[in-house]
C-alpha positions in Angstrom: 0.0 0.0 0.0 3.0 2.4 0.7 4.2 2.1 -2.7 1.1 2.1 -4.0 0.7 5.8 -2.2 4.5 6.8 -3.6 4.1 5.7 -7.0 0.6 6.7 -7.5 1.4 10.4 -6.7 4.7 10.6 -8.2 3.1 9.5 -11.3 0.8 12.6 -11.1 3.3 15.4 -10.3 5.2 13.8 -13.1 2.7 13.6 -15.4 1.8 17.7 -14.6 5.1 18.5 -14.9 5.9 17.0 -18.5 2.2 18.4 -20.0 2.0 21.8 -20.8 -1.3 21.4 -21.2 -2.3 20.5 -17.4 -0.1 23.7 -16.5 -3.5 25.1 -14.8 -4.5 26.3 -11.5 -6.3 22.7 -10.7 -3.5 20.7 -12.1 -0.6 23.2 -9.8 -3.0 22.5 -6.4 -3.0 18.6 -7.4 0.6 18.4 -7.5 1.0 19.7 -4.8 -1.8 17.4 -3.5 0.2 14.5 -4.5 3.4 15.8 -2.7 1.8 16.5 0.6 0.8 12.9 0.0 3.8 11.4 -0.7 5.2 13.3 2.7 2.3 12.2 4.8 2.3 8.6 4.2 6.2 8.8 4.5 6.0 10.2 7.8 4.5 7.2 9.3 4.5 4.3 7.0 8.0 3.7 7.4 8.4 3.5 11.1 5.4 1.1 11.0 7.2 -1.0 8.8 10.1 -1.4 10.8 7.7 -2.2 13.8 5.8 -5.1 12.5 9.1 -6.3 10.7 10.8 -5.9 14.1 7.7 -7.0 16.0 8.1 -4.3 18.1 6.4 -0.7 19.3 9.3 1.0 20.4 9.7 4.8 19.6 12.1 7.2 21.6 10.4 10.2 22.7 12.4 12.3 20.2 11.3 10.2 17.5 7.5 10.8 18.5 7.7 14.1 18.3 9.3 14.2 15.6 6.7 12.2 13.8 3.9 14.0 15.3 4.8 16.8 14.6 5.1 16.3 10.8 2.4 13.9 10.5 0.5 17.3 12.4 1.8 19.4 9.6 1.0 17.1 6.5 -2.0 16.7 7.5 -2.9 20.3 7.9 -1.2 20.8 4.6 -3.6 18.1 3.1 -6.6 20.0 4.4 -5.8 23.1 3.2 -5.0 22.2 -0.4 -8.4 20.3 -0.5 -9.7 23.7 1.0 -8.1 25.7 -1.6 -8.8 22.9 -4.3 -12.5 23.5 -3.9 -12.2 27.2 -3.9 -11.0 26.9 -7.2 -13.8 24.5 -8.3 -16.0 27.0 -6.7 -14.9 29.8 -8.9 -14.3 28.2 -11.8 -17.9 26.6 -11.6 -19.7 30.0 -10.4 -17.4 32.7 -12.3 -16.5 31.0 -15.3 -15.8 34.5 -17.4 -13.5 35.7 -14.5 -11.9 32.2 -13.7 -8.3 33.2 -15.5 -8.4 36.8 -13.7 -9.7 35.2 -10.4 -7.1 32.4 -10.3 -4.1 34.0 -11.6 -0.4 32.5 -11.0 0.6 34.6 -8.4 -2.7 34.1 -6.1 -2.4 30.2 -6.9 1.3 30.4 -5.6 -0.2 32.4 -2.8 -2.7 30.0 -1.3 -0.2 27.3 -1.9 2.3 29.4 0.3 -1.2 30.1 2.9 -1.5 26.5 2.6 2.3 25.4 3.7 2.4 28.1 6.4 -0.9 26.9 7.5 -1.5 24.0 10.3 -5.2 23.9 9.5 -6.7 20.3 9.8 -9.9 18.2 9.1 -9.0 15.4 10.5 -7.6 16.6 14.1 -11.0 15.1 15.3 -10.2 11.4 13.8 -7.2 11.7 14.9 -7.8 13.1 18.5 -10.4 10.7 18.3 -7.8 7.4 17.7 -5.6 8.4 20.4 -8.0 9.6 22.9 -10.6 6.7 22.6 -7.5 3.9 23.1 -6.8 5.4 26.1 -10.3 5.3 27.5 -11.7 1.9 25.6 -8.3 0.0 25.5 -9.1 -1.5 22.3 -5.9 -1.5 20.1 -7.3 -3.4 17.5 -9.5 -0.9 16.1 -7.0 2.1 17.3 -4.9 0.2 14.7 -7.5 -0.2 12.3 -8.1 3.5 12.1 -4.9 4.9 12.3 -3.9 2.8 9.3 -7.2 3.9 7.2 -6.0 8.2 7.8 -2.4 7.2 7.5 -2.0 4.5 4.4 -5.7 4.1 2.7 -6.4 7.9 2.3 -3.3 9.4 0.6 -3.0 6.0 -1.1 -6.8 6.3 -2.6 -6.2 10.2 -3.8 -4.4 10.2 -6.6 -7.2 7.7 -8.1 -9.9 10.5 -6.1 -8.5 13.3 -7.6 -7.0 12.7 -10.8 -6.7 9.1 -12.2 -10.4 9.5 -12.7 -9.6 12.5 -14.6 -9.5 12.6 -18.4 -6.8 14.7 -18.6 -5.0 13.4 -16.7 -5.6 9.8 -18.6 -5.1 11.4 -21.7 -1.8 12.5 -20.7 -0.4 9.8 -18.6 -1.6 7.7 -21.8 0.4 9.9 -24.5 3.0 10.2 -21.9 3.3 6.3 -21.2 2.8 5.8 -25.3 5.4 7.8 -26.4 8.2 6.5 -23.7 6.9 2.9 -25.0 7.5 3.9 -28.9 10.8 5.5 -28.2 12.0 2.2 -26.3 10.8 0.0 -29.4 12.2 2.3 -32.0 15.9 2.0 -30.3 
């Protein structure tokens, strides 16, 4: 599932970077979507990794931090690019004539700035909730089963949310993919 999550969204920042064509607003915030992804799932996945490889739960205190405190920031990060993701569906969709003036370059580069700067989280309440309720109930097993469904399944499923189902984004990743395979059969 892990390299699922990295290659997914390296595939997508990729594929924005090489096509002119998806050089938009939308395709700049899903990027950095895919980045922020690629960073979450990184700041835990690993650790957890070595843990069940190790069959151990053993973290120094520094360590925690550490990871709390970027998994904290990711997270944030990941809330406020969805935030500013759906402004700009908002003003494409209502102010279509003014979209280009609207969502310029340097106001895109802006809220992406607003949005690294920014510690601004949906999902503080799942997971407050995780680590609060395993204190109270005791019940690891589903404490596990959640923290693995914020930490692996959701940056794992967005690239397919957000632009896999694109078609766009398929058209590109499939002129992209076509030409690489052409080139390699031509040599």
């Amino acid at each position: 599932m892990y390299l699922i999550t990295v290659f997914g969204n390296l595939i997508i920042i990729l594929v924005i970077i090489e096509c002119s064509h998806l050089h938009t607003p939308m395709y700049f915030f899903l990027s950095n979507l895919s980045f922020v992804d690629i960073c979450f799932a990184s700041t835990t996945v690993p650790k957890m990794l070595v843990n069940i490889q190790a069959q151990s739960k053993v973290i120094t205190y520094a360590g925690c931090i550490t990871q709390m405190y970027f998994f904290i920031h990711f997270v944030g990060l990941d809330s406020f690019l969805l935030t500013v993701m759906a402004y700009d569906r908002f003003v494409a969709v209502c102010h279509p004539l003014h979209y280009t003036v609207i969502m310029n370059p340097q106001l895109c580069r802006l809220l992406v700035l607003v949005s690294w700067l920014s510690v601004v989280s949906l999902f503080y309440c799942t997971s407050l909730g995780v680590y609060l309720s395993s204190a109270a109930t005791h019940n690891s097993h589903s404490s596990a089963t959640a923290s693995v469904m914020y930490t692996v399944v959701t940056p794992m499923l967005n690239p397919f949310i957000y632009s896999l189902r694109n078609k766009d984004i398929k058209r590109a990743l499939k002129n992209s993919l076509g030409g690489k395979l052409e080139k390699g059969q031509l040599s």
